[in-house]
N, C-alpha and C positions, 0 to 999 in steps of 0.2 A: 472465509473459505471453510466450508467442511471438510472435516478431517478421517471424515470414515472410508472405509475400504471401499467402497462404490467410487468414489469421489478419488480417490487415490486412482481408479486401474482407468475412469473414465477423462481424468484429466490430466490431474498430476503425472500418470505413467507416461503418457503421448508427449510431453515437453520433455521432461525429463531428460527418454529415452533418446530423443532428438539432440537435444547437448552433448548427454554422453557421447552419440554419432559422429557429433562436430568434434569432437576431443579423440574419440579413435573411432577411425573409418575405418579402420580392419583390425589392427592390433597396436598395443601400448611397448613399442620397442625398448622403451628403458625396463619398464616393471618384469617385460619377459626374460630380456637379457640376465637382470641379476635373481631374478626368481623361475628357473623354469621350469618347475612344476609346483603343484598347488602344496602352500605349506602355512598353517597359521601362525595370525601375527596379531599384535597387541598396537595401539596407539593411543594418545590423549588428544583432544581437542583443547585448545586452552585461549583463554581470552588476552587478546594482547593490548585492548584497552578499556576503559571501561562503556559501560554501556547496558542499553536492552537486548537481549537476545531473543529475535525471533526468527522462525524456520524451522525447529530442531525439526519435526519430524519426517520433513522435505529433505534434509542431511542425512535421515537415517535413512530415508526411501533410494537414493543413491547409491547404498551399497548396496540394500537389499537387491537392489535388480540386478544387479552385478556376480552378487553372492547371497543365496537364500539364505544361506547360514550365517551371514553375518549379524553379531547381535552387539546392541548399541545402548550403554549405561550409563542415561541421564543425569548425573549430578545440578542438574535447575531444571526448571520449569519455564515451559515457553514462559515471556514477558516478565523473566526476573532481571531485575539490575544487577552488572556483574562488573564486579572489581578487575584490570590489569593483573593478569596471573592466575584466576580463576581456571580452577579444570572445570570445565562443559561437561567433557561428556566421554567416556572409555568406548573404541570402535577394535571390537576383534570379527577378526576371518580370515578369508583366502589374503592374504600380504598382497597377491597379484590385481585384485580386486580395488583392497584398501590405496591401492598406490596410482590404480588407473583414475577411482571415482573420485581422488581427492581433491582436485580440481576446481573439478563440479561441484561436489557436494559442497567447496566452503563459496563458491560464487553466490550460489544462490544464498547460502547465511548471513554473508559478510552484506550482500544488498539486502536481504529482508531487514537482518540486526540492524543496519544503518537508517533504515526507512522506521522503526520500532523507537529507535534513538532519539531520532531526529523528533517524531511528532512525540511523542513522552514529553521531550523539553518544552513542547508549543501547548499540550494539552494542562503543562503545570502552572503555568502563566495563566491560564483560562480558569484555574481552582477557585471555588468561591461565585464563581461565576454560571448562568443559564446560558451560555454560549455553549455553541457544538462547536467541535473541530470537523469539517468536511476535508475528503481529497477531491479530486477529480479524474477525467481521462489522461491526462497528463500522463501516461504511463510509459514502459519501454513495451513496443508492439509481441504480443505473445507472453508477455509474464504478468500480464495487469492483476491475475489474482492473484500470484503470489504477492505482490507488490499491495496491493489492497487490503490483503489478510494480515500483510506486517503493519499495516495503520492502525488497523484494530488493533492487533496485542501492544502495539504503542497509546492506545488511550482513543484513538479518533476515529469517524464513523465514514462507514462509504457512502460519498454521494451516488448516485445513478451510475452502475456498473458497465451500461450498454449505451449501444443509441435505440435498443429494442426496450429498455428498463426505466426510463421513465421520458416525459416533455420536459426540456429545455428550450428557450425560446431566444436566442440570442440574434446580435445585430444583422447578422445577413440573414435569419430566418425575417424579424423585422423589415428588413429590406425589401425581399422576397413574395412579402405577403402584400406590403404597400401601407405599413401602419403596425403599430403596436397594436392598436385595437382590432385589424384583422387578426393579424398572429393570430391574439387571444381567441378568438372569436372560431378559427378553424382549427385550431385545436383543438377547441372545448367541443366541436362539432364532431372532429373526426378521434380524437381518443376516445378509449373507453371511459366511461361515468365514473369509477374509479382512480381514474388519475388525478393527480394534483397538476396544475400547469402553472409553473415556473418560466418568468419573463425574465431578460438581461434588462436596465435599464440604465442610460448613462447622464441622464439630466433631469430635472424635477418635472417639464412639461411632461416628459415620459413614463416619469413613474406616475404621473397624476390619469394619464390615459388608462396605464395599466391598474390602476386602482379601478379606476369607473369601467373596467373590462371586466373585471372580478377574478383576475390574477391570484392565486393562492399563494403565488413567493415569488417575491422579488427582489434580483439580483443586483446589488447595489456595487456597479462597475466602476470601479476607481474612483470613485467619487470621493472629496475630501472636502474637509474644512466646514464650512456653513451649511455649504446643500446638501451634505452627510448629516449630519444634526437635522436636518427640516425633512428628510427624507424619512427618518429613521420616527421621526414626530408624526408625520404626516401618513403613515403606515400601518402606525401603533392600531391594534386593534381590529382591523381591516385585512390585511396580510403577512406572513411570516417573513422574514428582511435575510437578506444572504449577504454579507461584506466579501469580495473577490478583486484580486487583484495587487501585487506586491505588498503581500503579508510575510511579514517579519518578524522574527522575537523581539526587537523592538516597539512594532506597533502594534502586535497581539491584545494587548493588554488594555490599551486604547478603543480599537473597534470595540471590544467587549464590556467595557464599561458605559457605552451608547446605548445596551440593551440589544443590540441586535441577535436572533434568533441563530442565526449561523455564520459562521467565518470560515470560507475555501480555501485550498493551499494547494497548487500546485507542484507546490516546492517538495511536499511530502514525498513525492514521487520521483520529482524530475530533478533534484537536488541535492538531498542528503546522500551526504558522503559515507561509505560503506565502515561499517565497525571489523577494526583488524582483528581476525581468530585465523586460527593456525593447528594443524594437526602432526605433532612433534613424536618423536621418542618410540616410534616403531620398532618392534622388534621380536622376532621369531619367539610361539611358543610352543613348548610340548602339546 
């Protein structure tokens, strides 16, 4: 995800704003009741376990729409690891502001951080190693870039962001075409020259079609044991290899030692558990 100001008012501002919406559709009755007119206020962000921290600037953009004047003081840097207890990050402004966007602002960190966490621990397993970590669409519908952008500050790369962003050729497209070697064969005809075209395949008859198609990556679907090994032989040189399918920090380490070219994770997305931070210790300043 870019993080500049084009990219903030054209994307980021339209979600955002939309939450905050869902969170007060007219007004923040607590925050008015005990604040009712605009008075600043101090708070800390703090980490309640440990972990990677990714988001901050998506945390900070939540006040800002709230309160132009709110100003928000970093103590880490996206994609630092952070110890249980760690202050993140100092948030002063309008108190009525800080108390309505808190919500939000820590939803969206506690899932990016978690999504940051999570793949860190899968990319450290892959150290030493010419393995990628891939995500996928596997996303929550509407937040896919934030969720995407937390992979990368977690260590891993985005697969194909769209169904407009690159050829994927999976089994009902196979189906659909009547043949792996159609698939192949009408996509190479109808994408652009440019494209690479990426096949699912889930037997060796299949991936031997999609080889003599001229398939540039092939997605080697749950495959295990022998025909994983003959696949991954049988490719070498010929096409780039993708392992998908119940990847684990158990078997990370495994697929990756086959040589294979990339390893997908759904999990990245659809799985990790959200990292606990918390915005404490509020309170009125001159």
């Amino acid at each position: 995800m870019n993080t500049s100001k084009v990219t903030q008012k054209l994307h980021w501002d339209e979600i955002l704003l939309a939450a905050l919406r869902e969170d007060i559709p007219w007004e923040d009755v607590s925050a008015n009741a005990v604040v009712p007119a605009a008075f600043r206020g101090h708070a800390d962000l703090i980490a309640k376990a440990d972990g990677v921290i990714a988001g901050l600037p998506v945390f900070a953009r939540v006040f800002q729409l709230l309160d132009e004047g709110a100003e928000i003081i970093f103590h880490v840097k996206e994609g630092t690891r952070v110890q249980k207890g760690a202050l993140i990050a100092e948030v002063t402004g309008d108190m009525r502001a800080i108390l309505s966007g808190e919500r939000t602002a820590l939803n969206f960190l506690q899932r990016m951080s978690g999504i940051a966490t999570y793949t860190r621990a899968m990319t450290d397993l892959l150290e030493g190693t010419r393995t990628v970590l891939l995500d996928t669409r596997k996303t929550t519908p509407l937040l896919r870039s934030f969720e995407k952008y937390a992979v990368t500050v977690g260590g891993g790369k985005n697969h194909r962001f769209n169904l407009s962003d690159g050829v994927l050729l999976k089994d009902n497209h196979i189906g659909a075409a009547g043949g792996v070697a159609n698939a192949v064969a009408r996509a190479r005809e109808y994408a652009p020259f440019v494209r690479m075209i990426e096949i699912e395949v889930e037997t060796l008859a299949q991936l031997d079609e999609a080889l003599e198609a001229g398939a540039d990556i092939i997605m080697l679907d749950n495959m295990k044991g022998d025909d994983l090994l003959e696949a991954v032989r049988r490719a070498k040189g010929r096409a780039k290899t993708e392992v998908s399918g119940n990847v684990t920090r158990e078997n990370i380490a495994y697929y990756a030692a086959l040589g294979v070219d990339y390893i997908s994770s759904g999990a990245l997305t659809h799985s990790a558990p959200i990292l606990d931070v918390s915005l404490k210790h509020l309170h009125a300043i001159e």
